[in-house]
Backbone bond lengths (Angstrom), bond angles and torsions (degrees), N, CA, C in turn:
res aa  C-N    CA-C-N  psi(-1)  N-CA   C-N-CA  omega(-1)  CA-C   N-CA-C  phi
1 X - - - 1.457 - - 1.529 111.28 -
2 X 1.362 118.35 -54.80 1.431 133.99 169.32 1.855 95.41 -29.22
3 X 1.313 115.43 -66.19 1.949 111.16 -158.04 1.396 105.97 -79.74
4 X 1.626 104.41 -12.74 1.572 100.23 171.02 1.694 106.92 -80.83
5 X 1.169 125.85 -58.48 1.714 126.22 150.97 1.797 113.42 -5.30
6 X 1.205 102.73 -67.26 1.752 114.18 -176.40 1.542 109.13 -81.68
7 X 1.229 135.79 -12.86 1.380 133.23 144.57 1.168 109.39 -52.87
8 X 1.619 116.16 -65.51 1.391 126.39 -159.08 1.421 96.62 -39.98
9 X 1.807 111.13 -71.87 1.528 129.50 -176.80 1.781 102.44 -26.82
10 X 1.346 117.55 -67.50 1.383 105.26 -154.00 1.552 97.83 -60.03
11 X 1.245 119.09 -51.52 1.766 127.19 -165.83 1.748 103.65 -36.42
12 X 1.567 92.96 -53.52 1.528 98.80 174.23 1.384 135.11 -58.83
13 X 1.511 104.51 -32.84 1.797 117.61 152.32 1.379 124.72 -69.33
14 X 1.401 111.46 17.65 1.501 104.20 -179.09 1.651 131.50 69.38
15 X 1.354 83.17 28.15 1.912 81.09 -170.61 1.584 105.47 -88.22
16 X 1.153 119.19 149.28 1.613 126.04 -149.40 1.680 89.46 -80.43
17 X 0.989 142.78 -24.27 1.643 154.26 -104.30 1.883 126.25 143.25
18 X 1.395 92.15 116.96 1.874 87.55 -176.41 1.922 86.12 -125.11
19 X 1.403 98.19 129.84 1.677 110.77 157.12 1.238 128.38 -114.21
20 X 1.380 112.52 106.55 1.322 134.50 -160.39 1.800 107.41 -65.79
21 X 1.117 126.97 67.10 1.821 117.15 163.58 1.738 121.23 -39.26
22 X 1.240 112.71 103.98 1.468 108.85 169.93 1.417 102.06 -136.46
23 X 1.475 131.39 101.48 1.401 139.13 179.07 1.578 98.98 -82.42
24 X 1.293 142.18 -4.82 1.340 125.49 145.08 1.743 95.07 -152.55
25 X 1.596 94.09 148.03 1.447 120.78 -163.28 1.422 107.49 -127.02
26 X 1.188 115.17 66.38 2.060 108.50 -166.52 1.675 97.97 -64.37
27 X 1.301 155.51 2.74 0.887 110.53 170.58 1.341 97.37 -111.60
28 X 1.579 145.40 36.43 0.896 129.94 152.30 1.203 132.70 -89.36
29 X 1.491 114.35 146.74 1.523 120.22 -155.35 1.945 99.77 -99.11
30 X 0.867 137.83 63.20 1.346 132.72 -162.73 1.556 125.32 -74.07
31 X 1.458 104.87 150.42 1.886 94.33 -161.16 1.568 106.56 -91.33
32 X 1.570 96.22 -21.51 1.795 95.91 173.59 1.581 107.15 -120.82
33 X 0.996 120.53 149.45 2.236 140.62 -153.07 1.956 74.38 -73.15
34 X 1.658 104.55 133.07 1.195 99.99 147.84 1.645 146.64 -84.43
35 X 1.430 83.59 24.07 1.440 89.45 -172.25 1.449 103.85 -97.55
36 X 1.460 121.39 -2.90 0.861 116.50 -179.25 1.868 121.69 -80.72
37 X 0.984 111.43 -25.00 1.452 154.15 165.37 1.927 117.21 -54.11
38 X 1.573 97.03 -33.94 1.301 97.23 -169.76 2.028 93.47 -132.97
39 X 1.690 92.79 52.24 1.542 93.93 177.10 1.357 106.22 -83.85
40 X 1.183 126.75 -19.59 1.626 135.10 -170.64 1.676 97.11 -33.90
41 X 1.579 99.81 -59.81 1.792 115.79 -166.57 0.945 90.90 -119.60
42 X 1.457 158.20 93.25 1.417 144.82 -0.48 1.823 115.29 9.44
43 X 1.290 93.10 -93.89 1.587 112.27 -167.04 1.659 110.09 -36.92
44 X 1.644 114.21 -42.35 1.481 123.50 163.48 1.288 126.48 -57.01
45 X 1.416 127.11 -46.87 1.143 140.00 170.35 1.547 106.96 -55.14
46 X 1.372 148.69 -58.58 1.035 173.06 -14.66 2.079 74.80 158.48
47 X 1.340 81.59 -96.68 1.676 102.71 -163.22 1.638 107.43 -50.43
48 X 1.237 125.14 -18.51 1.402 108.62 -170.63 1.846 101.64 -98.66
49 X 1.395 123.92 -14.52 1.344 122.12 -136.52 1.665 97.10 -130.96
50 X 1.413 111.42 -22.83 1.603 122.70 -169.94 1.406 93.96 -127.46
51 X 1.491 102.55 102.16 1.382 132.75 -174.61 1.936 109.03 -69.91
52 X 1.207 107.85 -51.01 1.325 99.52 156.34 1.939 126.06 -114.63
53 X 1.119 120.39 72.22 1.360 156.19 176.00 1.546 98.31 -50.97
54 X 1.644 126.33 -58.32 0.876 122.80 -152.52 1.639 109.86 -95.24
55 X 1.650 94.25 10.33 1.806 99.26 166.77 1.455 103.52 -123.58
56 X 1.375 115.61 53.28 1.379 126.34 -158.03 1.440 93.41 -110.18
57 X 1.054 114.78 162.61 1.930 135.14 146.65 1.061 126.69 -116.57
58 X 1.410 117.29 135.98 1.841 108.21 179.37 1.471 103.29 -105.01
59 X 1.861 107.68 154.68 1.480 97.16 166.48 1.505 98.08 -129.37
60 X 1.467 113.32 177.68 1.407 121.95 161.56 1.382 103.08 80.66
61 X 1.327 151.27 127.92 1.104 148.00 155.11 1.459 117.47 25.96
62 X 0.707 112.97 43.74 1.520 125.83 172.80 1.706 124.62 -122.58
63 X 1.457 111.19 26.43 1.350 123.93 178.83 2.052 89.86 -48.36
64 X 1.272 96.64 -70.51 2.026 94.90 -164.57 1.196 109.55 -45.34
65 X 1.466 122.10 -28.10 1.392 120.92 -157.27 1.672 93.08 -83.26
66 X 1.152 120.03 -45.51 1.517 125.42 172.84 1.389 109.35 -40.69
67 X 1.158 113.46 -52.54 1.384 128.50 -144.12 1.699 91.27 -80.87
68 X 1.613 131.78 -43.07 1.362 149.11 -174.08 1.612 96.55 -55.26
69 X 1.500 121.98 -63.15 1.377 139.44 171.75 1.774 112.86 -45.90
70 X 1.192 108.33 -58.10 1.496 116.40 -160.91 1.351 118.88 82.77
71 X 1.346 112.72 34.95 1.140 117.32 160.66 1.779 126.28 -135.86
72 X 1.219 111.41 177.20 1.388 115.92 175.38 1.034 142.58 -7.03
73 X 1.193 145.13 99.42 1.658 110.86 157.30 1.598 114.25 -122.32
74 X 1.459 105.23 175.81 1.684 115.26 179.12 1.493 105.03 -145.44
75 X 0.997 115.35 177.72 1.517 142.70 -152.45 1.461 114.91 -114.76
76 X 1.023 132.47 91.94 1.531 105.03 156.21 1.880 111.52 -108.72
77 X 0.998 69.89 136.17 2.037 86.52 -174.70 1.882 111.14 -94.61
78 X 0.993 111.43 100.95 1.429 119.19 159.55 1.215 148.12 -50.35
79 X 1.053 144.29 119.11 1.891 129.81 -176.20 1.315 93.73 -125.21
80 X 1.453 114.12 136.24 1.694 127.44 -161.23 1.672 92.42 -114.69
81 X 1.427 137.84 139.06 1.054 112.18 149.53 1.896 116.40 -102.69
82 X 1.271 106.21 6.90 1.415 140.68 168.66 1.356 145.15 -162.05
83 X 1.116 132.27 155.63 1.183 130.35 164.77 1.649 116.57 -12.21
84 X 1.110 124.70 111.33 1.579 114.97 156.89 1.644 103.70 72.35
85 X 1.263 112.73 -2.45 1.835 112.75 151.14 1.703 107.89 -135.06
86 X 1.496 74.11 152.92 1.469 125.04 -144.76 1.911 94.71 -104.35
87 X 1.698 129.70 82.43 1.332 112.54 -159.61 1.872 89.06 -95.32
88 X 1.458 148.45 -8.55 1.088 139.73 152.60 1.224 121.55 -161.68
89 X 1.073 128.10 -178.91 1.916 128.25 -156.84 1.512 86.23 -151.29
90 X 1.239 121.19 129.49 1.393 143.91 137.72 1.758 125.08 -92.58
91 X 1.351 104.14 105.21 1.957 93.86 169.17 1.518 111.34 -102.06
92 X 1.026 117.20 152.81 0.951 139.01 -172.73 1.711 125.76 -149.09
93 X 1.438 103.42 112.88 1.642 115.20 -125.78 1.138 139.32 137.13
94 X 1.195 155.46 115.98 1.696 156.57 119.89 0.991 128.17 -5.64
95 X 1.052 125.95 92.39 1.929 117.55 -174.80 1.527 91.08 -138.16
96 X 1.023 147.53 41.30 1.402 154.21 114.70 1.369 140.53 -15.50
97 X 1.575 115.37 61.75 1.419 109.40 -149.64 1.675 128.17 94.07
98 X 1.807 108.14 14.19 1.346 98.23 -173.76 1.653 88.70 -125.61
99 X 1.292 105.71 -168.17 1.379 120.50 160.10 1.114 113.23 -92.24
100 X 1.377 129.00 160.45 1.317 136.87 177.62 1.151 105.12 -157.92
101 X 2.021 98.51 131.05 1.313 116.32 -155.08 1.970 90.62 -118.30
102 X 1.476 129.03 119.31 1.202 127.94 -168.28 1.710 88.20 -101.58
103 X 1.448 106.53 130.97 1.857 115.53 177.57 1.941 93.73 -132.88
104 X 1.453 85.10 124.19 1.395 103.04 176.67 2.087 111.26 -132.77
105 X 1.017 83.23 165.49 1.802 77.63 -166.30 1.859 90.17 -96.84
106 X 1.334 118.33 -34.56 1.345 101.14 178.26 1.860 105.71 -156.03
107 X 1.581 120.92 164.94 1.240 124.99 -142.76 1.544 95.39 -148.29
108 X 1.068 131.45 112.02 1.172 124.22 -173.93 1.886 111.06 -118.06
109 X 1.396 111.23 -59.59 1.632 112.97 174.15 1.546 111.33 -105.57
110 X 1.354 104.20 -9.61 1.622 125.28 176.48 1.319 109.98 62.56
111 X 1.572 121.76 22.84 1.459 133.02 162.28 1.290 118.31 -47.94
112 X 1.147 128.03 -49.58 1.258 153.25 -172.79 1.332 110.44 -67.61
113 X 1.177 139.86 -75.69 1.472 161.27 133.55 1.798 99.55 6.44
114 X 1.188 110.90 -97.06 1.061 117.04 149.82 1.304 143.75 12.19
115 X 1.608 114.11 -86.30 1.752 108.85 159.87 1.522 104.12 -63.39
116 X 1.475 136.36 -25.80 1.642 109.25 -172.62 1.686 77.97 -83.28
117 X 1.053 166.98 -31.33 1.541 109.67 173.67 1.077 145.28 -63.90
118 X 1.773 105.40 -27.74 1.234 105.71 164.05 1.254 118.96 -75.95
119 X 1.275 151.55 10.92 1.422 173.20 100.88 1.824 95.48 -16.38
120 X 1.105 118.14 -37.65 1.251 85.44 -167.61 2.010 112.84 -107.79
121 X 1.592 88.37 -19.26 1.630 102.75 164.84 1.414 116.76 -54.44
122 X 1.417 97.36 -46.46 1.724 101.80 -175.09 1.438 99.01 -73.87
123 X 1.248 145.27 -31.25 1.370 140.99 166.73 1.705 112.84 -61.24
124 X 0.999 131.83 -3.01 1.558 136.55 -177.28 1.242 120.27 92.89
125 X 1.630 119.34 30.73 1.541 110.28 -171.50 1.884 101.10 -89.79
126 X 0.668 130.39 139.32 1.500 146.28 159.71 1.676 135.18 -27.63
127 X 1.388 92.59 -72.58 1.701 121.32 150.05 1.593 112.19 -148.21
128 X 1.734 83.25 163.70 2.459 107.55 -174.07 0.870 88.04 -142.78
129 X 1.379 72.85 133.54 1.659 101.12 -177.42 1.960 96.77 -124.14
130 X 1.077 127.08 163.49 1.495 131.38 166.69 1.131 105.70 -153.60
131 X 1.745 99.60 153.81 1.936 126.11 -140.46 1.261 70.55 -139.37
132 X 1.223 132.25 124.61 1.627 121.02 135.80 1.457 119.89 -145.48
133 X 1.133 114.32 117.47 1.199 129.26 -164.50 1.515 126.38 -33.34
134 X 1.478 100.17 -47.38 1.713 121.92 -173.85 1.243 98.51 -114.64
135 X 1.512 138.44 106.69 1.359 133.09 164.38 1.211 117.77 -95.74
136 X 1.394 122.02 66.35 1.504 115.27 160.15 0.958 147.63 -37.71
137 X 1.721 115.69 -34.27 1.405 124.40 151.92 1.392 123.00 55.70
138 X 1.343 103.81 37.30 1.647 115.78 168.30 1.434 129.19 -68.86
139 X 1.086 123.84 139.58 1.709 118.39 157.38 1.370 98.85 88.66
140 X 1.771 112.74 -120.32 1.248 115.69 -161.61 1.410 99.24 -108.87
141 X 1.204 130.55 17.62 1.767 147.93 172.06 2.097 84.30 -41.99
142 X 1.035 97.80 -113.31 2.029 101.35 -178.46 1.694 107.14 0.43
143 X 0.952 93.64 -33.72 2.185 82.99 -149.72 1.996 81.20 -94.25
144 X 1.423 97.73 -45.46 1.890 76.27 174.71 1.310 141.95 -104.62
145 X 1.586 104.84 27.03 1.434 134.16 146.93 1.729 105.90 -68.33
146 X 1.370 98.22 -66.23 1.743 94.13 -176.05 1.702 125.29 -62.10
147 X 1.250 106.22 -17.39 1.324 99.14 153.16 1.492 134.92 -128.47
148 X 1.301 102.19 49.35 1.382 132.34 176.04 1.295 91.49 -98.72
149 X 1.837 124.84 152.10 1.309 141.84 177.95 1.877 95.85 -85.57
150 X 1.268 134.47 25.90 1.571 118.43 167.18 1.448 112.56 -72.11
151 X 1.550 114.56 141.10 1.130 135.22 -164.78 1.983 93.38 -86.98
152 X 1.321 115.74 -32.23 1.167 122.23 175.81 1.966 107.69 -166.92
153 X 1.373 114.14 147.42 1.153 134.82 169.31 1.404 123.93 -90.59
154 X 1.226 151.81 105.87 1.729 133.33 -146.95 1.675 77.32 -139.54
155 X 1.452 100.70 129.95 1.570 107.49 148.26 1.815 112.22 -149.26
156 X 0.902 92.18 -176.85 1.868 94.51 -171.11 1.584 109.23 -97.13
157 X 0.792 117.95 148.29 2.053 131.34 175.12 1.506 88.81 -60.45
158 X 1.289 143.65 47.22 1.379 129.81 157.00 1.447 112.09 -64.19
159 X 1.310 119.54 -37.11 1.143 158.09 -135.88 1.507 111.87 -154.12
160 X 1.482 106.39 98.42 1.589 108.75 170.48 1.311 131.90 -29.19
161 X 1.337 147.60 116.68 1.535 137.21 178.46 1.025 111.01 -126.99
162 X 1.048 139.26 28.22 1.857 137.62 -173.42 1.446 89.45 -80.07
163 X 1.189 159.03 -17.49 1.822 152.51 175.37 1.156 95.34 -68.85
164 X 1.903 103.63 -75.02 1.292 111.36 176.92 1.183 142.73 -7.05
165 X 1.357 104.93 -81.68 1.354 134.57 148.08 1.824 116.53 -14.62
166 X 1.068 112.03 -61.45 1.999 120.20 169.31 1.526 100.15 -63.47
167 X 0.974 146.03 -32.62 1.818 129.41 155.38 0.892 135.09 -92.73
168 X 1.317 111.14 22.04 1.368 116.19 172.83 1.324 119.95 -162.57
169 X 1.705 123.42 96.78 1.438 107.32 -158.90 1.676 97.85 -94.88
170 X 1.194 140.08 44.05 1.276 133.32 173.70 2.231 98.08 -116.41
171 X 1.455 117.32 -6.25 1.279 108.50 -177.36 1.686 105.45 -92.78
172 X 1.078 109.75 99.79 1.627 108.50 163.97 1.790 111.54 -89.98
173 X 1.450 120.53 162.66 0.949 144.90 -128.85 1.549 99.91 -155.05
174 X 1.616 107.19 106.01 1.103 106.54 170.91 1.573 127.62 -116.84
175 X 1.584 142.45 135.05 1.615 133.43 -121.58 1.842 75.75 -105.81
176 X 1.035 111.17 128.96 1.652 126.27 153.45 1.546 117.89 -89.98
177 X 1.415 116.58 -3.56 1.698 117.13 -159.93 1.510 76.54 -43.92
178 X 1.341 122.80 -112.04 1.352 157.36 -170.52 1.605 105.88 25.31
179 X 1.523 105.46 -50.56 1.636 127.42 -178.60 1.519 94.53 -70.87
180 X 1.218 119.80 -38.61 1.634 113.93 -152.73 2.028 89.93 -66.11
181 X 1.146 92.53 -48.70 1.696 125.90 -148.22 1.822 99.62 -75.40
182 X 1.233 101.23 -28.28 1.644 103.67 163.24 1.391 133.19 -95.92
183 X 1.544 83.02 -30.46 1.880 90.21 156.93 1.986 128.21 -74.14
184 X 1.079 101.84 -11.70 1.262 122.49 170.33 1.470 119.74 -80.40
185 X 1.379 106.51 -54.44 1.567 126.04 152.36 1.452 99.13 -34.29
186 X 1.410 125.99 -111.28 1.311 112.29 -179.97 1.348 152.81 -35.70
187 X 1.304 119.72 -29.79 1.617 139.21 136.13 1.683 90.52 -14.28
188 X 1.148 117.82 -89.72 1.522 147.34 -166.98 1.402 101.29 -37.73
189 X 1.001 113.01 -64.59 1.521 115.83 173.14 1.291 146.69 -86.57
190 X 1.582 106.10 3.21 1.244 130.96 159.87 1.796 106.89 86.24
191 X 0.976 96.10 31.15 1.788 119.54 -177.63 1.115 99.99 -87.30
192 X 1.549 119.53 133.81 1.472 114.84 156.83 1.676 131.74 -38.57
193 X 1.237 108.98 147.02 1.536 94.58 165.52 0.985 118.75 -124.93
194 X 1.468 119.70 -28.27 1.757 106.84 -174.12 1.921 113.45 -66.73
195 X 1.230 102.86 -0.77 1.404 113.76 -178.64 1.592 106.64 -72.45
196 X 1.446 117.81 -28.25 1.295 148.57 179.95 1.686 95.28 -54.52
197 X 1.510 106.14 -67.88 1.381 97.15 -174.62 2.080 126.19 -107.53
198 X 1.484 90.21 11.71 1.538 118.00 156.10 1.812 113.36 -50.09
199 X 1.322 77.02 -72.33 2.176 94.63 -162.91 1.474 96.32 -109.31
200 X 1.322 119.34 73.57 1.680 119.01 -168.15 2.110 76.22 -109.98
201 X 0.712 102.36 149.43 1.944 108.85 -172.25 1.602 95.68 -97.32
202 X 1.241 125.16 130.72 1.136 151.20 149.73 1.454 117.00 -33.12
């Protein structure tokens, strides 16, 4: 209600054009994973920090991100019987000796997240790692990150974490300004954008 209020305001000041910045939108219901969108830093994070990357596996919506790498991916399929539980996990896939990199678009009690790693340890993966775009990190998210087997936690500054961050030294934090700030740029100038995160260079 509040950004509909501050729309209203500018419209009423005559502004030719208002561009709404929201780097995370929880109540949007979206038809394509935003993580796909913000592979730029994915793919960076990935390559500078995961020493062997290229004997990696991806899961979860991460077909592009696979595809950016040239390597693997697998599936694990979920059945919810509610909100924020998790009633079984199917993988589907080889991860026997590899790494496995879990990419999710958003993370809320990190329940979910969570059993597929141990889903994927008990399947023979090596090291887990998790990418998730939106770290909301509510509730008991901290306490079952820290005793979760992840080799590292990666999410994006959508969402402030400098607290975070002091309980939990396995969540690193990767800066999207740059994307925000060029996609805005073009917005502005009537420049494409999804081209922005199309042909983002490896």
């Amino acid at each position: 209600m509040e950004l509909l209020i501050m729309i209203n305001a500018c419209k009423i000041a005559s502004s030719s054009r208002v561009t709404v910045v929201i780097p995370c939108f929880p109540y949007d219901k979206s038809r394509a994973p935003v993580s796909a969108k913000l592979v730029p830093a994915v793919l960076q994070w990935i390559r500078e920090n995961i020493a062997e990357w290229k004997n990696c596996i991806s899961f979860q919506r991460v077909t592009s991100i696979a595809d950016r790498l040239n390597v693997e991916f697998a599936l694990i399929r979920k059945e919810r019987k509610k909100a924020n539980e998790v009633d079984r996990m199917v993988l589907v896939g080889d991860v026997k000796d590899r790494v496995a990199i879990l990419v999710d678009d958003m993370a809320d009690t990190c329940g979910t997240v969570c059993h597929a790693a141990d889903k994927l340890l008990s399947a023979g993966a090596t090291k887990v790692y998790a990418v998730l775009i939106h770290g909301i990190l509510s509730g008991p998210a901290i306490s079952r990150i820290n005793n979760a087997a992840f080799e590292a936690v990666v999410v994006t500054n959508t969402i402030p974490q400098e607290d975070t961050m002091k309980h939990c030294t396995k969540i690193q934090v990767t800066d999207i300004s740059m994307i925000l700030a060029e996609a805005i740029r073009r917005a502005h100038n009537g420049e494409s954008v999804s081209s922005l995160f199309s042909h983002a260079p490896l």
